[in-house]
N, C-alpha and C positions, 0 to 999 in steps of 0.2 A: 166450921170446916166440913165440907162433901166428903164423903167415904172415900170416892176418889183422892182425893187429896192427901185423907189422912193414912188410904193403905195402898195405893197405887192402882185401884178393881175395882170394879164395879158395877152391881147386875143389874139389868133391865130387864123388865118382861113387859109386854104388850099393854100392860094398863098404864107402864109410864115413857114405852122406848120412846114417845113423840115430844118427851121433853130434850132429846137428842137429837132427832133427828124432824124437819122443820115439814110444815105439811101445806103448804102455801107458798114456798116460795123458794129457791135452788140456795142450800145449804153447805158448811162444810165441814165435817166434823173435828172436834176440836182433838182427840185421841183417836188415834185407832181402837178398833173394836173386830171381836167378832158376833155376827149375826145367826142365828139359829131359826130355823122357822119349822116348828113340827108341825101344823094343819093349816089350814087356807092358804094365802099367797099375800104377795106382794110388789108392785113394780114398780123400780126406780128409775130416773134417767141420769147414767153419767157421761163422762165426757167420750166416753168413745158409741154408746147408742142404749137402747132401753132395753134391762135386765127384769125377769121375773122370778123371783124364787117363789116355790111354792114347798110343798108338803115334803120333810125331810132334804133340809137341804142348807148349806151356809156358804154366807160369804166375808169375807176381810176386805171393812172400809177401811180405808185411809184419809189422813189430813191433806192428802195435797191432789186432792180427788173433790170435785165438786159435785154434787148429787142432789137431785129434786124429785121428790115423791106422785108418784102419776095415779097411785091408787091401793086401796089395802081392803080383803075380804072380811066379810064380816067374822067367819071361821079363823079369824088369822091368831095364832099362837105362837110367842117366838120367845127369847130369850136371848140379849143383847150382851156381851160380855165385852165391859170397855176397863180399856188399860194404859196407862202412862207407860212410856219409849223407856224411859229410866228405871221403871220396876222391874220389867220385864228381863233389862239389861245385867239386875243387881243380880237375880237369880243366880245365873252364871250354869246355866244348864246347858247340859254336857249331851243334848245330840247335834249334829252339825249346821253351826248358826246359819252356814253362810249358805249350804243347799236349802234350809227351809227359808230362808231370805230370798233367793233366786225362786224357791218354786214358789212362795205368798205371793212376791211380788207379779211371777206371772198369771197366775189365779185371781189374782186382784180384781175386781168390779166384775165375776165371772160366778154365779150358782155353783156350789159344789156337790153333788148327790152323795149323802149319805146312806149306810145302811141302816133300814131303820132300828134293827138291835145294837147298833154303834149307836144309835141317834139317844137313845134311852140310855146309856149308858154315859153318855156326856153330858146328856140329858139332868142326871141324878147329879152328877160329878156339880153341876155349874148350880143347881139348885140347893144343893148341902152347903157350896160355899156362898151361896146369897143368902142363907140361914145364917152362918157364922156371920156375917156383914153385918147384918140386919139387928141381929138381936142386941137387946138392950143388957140381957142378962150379963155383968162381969164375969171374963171369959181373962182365968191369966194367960198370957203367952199370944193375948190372941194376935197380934201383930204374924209373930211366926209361922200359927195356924194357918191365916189367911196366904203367908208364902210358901207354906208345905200345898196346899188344897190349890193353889193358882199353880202352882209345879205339877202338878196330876194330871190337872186341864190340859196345860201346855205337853206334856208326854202323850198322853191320848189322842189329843189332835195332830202329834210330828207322827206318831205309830199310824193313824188311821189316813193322813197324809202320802206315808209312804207304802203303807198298800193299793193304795186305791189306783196311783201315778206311780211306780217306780221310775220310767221312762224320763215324766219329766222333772223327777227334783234332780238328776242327774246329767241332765245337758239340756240345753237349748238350738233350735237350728240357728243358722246363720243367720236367716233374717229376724228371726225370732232377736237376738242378741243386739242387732241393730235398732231396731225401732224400741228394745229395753232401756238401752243407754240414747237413745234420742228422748224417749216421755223422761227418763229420768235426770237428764240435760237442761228438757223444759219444765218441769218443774221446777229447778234451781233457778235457770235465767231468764222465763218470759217476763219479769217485770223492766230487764231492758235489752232485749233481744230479739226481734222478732222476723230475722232471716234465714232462709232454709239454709243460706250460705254460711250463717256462724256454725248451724248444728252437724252439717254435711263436714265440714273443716273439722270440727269436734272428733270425728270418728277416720276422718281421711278418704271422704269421701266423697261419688258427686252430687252434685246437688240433683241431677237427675235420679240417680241410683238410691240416693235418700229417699226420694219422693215416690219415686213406684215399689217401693218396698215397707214404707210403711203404707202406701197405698193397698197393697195384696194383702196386709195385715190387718190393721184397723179399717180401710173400708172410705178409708179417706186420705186426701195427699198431707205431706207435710203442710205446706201452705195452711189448709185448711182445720190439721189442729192446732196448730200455732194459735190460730185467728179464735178455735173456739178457745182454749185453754185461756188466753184473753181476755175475752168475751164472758166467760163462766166466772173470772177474777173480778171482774169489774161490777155482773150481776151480782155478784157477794157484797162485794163492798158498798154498793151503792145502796140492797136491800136492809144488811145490818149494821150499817152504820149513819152518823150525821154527816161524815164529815163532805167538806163543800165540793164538789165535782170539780171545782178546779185542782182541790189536793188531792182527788183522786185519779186526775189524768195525770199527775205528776208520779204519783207512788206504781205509776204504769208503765211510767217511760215514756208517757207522749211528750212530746216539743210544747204544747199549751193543749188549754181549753178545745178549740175548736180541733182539732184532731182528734181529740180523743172522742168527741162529740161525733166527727161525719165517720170513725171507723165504727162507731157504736151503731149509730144509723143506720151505717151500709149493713150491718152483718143483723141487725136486729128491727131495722126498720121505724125505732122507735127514737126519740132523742135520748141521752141518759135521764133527764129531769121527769119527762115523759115517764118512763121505766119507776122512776122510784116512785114517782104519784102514786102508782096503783097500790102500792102495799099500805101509803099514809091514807089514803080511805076507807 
């Protein structure tokens, strides 16, 4: 049984985070996690454009965030802290779930700047409890340990959270709120959804006013995250898994094979069969 498993945490540091995170090929993590990067950098590409974190800085992946690695410094130093939906939840910590829920999720796939004496400070925190993880030495209570020392983390990071943003753990603009519950719409439904009309109706709105709103936001129209969020679903499945392209135009919502094949084409140039050769070489 993986640490994870047996305590809901568990630390990465740079000599193993690429057992997490895929270095060839667009990935998606299987827990959330958060990211630390104290020296060199790092750049990712997600679904909305490519992120660099460099020295003193974090970010919160997520599972339903597709991500591929473009490059990592030789200097890079980090410390990965991944955690089960359900641990976190057992806790039952008492600062306000649903403003740091609203403010992660808008921070999501976004560098955070830390101060570097907060950074050392969390620093210690996330490394005393990858010692408790770690050691072999019988530790009683350590169960509990491990959810007093992960309850630390978690206060330190909603404290240095809410200094750093008062602003935004406490509202969102209007469009901001739109395009939040549209990504988080599609996430639920692009395996059979894929019209600006279902999402635009979702929130009671127009399909026009969806689109140039999340346009001024993310930098792109509706239409076209729909297509990548898609797109990024299908590179997943096709790179880590076997199964046959025809079950995987199906667990997509296409009508058959050949649709899923010329919208793969259109948007990637490539056929899907095509696409997954390259990783079996």
């Amino acid at each position: 049984m993986s640490v994870l498993e047996k305590f809901g945490v568990e630390i990465f540091t740079q000599h193993n985070i690429f057992e997490r995170i895929a270095v060839d090929k667009p990935f998606r993590p299987e827990n959330p996690a958060f990211i630390f990067i104290k020296t060199g950098s790092i750049k990712l590409r997600q679904h909305f454009n490519d992120l660099e974190l460099s020295e003193n800085m974090f970010m919160v992946t997520d599972p339903q965030t597709v991500y591929e690695m473009i490059s990592v410094s030789d200097d890079f130093q980090s410390r990965m802290v991944s955690y089960k939906r359900e641990f976190i939840s057992a806790l039952s910590l008492r600062f306000n779930r649903l403003i740091g829920y609203r403010y992660f999720r808008q921070q999501m796939n976004r560098g955070v700047p830390f101060d570097p004496e907060e950074m050392e400070i969390v620093w210690k925190t996330v490394n005393f409890l990858k010692y408790i993880l770690d050691t072999e030495t019988e530790i009683l209570y350590k169960k509990e340990v491990v959810e007093h020392l992960f309850s630390v983390f978690c206060y330190q990071m909603a404290g240095i959270i809410s200094k750093e943003d008062a602003n935004s753990m406490s509202q969102m603009s209007r469009q901001e709120e739109i395009v939040f519950i549209f990504l988080n719409d599609l996430a639920a439904n692009h395996q059979t959804e894929r019209t600006v009309e279902f999402y635009a109706e979702r929130q009671s709105i127009t399909t026009r006013h969806l689109s140039s709103v999340v346009k001024a936001i993310t930098g792109k129209s509706a239409s076209q995250m729909i297509a990548l969020i898609v797109m990024n679903e299908a590179k997943v499945l096709l790179n880590s898994s076997n199964k046959p392209v025809s079950e995987i135009s199906s667990m997509l919502g296409f009508s058959d094979q050949y649709s899923f094949s010329h919208f793969f084409k259109k948007h990637l140039e490539v056929s899907p069969s095509q696409y997954r050769n390259q990783f079996e070489n």
